[in-house]
N, C-alpha and C positions, 0 to 999 in steps of 0.2 A: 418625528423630526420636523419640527415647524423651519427649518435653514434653508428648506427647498426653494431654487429660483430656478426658474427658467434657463435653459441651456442651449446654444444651439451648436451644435458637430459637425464640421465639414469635413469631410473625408475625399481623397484623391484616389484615384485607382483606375487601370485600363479596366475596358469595358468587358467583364468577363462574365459567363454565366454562371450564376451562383454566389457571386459575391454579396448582394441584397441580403439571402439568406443566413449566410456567414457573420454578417454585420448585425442582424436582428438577431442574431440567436446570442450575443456578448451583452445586449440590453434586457433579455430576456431572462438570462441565468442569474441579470443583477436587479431582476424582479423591477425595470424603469418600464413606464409604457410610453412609448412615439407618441408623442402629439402629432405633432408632422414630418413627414418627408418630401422631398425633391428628390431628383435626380437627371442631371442631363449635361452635356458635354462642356468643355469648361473651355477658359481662356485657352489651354492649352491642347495642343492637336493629339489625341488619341485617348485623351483623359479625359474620365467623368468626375463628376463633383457630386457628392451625396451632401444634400442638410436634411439633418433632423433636429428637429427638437427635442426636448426632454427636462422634466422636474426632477433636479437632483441638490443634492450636497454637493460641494466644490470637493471633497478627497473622494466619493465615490468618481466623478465626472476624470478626476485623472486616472483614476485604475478602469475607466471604462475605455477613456482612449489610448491608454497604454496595450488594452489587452486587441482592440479593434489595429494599432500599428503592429503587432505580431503577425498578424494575416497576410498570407504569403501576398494576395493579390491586391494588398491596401501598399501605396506609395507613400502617405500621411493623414495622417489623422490629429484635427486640432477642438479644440472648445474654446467657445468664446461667452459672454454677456453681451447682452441687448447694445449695451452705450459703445460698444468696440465695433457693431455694424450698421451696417447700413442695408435695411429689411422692405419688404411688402410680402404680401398675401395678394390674390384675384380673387373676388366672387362673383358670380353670376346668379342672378334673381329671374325666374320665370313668371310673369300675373300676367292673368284673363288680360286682355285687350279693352274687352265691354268696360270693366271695373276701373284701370288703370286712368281707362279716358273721363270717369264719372266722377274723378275727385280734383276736386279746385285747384288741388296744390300741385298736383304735378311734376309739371315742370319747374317749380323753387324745389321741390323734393329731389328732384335728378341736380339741378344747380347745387343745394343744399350738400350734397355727400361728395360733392366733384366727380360723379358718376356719365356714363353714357349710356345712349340706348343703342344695341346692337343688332338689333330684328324689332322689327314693326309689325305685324300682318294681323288678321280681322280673328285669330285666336290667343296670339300672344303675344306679350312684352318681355325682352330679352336685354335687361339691364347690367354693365360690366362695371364692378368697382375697384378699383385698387388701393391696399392701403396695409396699415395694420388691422390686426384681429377686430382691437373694440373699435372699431369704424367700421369694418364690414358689417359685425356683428351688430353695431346700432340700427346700422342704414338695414335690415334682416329684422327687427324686431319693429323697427317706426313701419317698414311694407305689411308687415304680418298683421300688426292693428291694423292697417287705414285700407287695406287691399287685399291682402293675403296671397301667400307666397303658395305658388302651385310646384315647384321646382327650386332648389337652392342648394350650392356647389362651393364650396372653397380650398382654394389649393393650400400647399403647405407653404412653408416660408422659405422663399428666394433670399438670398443675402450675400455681402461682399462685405468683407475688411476693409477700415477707414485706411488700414497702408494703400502703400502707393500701387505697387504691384501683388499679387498672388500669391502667398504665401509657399505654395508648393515651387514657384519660380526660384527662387533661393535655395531651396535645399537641392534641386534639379542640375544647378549650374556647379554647386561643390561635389557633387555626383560626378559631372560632366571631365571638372576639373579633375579630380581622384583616378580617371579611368583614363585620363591622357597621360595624367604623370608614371600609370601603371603599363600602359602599352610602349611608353616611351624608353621604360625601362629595359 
């Protein structure tokens, strides 16, 4: 199946233990491998947000989140494409200090990637980039020639929907609604 693109899942849910688990094992059974994950508390007070990545087909990618919102402990689960958010990745590059200072370019190389340096000291250089993949992934292959990377780390991908608010926001408030009209009754 050459139709595979890129997918990224945000999934909602109180913070429970064992949910990670529950959620990797609906990717699992459907033979996708995680590129990446996040995980960490969201706009909203008591709820996390999980993104993961993944190369699929668009009718797997719905039966993957259909079967991920069955879960008792998932609030929502959505899929989206690259052009629907708004993304980065962090990396972090470790080189020798000696090395880092002996090449000309340096400092246009840190300017060059819109990168910073975030430790200094007489063993190491501790440079932070933010971006997407093939930018980190450049600015990680131009250090590996010119200096060589001692240490190198990239998280998964961070993302938010070009809506206005939070997608889980909406479905929370017709929740909110349903359970006043039902008390009221």
């Amino acid at each position: 199946m050459n139709n595979k693109i890129l997918y990224t899942v945000t999934i909602f849910s109180e913070n429970m233990v064992g949910i990670l688990g529950q959620v990797s094992s609906v990717f699992t059974r459907r033979q996708l491998n995680i590129e990446t994950l996040s995980v960490s508390p969201s706009a909203i007070e008591g709820i996390h947000k999980f993104t993961i990545t993944v190369f699929s087909d668009i009718e797997t990618m719905k039966k993957v989140v259909l079967q991920i919102d069955k879960r008792v402990d998932v609030l929502k689960a959505y899929f989206n494409v690259d052009e629907e958010l708004i993304f980065q990745e962090i990396a972090l590059y470790k080189l020798e200090t000696p090395k880092f200072l002996k090449i000309a370019s340096a400092e246009s190389l840190v300017r060059k990637y819109n990168a910073r340096i975030l430790e200094i000291n007489e063993n190491c250089v501790v440079i932070e980039k933010t971006g997407h993949y093939e930018e980190t992934q450049s600015m990680f292959e131009e250090l590996s020639r010119s200096v060589g990377v001692l240490q190198f780390i990239r998280s998964g991908r961070v993302a938010i929907t070009k809506s206005k608010v939070e997608r889980l926001t909406d479905m929370l408030k017709i929740i909110e609604k349903k359970t006043q009209l039902t008390a009221g009754k």
